[in-house]
VMD Tcl script that draws the C-alpha trace (Angstrom):
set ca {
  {0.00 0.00 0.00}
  {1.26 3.08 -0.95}
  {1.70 6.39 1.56}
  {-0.93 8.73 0.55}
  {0.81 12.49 0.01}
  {-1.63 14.16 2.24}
  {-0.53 11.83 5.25}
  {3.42 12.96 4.94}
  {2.04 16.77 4.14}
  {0.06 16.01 7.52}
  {3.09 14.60 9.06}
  {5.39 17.35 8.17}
  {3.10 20.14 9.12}
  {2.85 18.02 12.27}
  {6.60 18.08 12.77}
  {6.85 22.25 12.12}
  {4.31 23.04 14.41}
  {6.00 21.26 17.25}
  {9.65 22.20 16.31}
  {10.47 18.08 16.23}
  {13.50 16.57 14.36}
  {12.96 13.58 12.50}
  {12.40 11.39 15.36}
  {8.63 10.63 13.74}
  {7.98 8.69 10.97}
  {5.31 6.68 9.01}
  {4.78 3.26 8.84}
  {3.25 0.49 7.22}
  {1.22 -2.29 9.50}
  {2.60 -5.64 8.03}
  {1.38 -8.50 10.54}
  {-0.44 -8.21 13.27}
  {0.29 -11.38 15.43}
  {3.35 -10.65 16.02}
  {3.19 -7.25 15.44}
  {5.39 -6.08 12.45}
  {5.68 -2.82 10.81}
  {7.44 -1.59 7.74}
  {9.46 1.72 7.81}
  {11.00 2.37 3.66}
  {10.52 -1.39 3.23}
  {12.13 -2.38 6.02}
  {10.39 -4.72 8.26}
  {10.70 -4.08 12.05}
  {9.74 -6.99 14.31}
  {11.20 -6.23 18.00}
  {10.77 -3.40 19.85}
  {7.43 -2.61 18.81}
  {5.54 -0.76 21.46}
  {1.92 0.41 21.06}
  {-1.23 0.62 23.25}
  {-3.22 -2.74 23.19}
  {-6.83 -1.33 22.40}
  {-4.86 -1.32 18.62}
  {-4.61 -4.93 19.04}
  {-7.13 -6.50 21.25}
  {-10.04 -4.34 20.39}
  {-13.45 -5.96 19.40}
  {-14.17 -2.54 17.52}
  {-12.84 -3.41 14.08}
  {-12.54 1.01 13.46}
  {-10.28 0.47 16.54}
  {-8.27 -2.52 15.73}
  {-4.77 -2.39 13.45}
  {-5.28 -4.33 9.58}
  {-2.04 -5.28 7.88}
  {-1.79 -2.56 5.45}
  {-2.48 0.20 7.72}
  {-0.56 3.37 8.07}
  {0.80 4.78 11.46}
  {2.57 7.63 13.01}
  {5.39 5.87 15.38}
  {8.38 7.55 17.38}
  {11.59 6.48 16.95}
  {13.73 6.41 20.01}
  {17.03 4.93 19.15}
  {15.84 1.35 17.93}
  {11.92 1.31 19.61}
  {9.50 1.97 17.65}
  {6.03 3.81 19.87}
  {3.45 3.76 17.94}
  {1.33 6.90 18.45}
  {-1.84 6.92 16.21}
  {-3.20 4.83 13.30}
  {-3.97 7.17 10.18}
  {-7.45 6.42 8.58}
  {-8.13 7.91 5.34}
  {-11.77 10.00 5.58}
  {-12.48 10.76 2.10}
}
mol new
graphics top color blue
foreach p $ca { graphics top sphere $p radius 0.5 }
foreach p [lrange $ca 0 end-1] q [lrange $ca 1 end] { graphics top cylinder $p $q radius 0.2 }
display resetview
């Protein structure tokens, strides 16, 4: 799946506002059990940290699909996953 524009416009504009380095990224949602996600199609499986409602949920608008895109902080080599970014229109 490819990274819409608007979401790294969003992103950027997200990363001016708050005066942040490049610490932020976008990724891809590539498994689910165990959680994988794909950063310039490289797939990171360990250190993987994001809150389990993304996971667990019974609400499928609340629950991670492989495919989706997410914003995730880098902190040296964890990855936090922060939101999941669902297209609207």
């Amino acid at each position: 799946m490819a990274t819409d524009t608007k979401i790294v416009e969003m992103l950027e504009a997200f990363k001016k506002l708050l005066s942040i380095k490049d610490n932020y990224i976008i990724a891809e949602v590539c498994s689910i059990d165990p959680l994988k996600i794909k950063v310039n199609d490289l797939v990171i499986e360990q250190h993987i940290y994001a809150d389990p409602i993304y996971i667990q949920s019974s609400l499928p608008d609340m629950k991670f699909s492989i495919g989706d895109n997410v914003i995730a902080f880098q902190d040296d080599v964890s990855f936090y996953i922060i939101e999941r970014i669902k297209k609207i229109v």
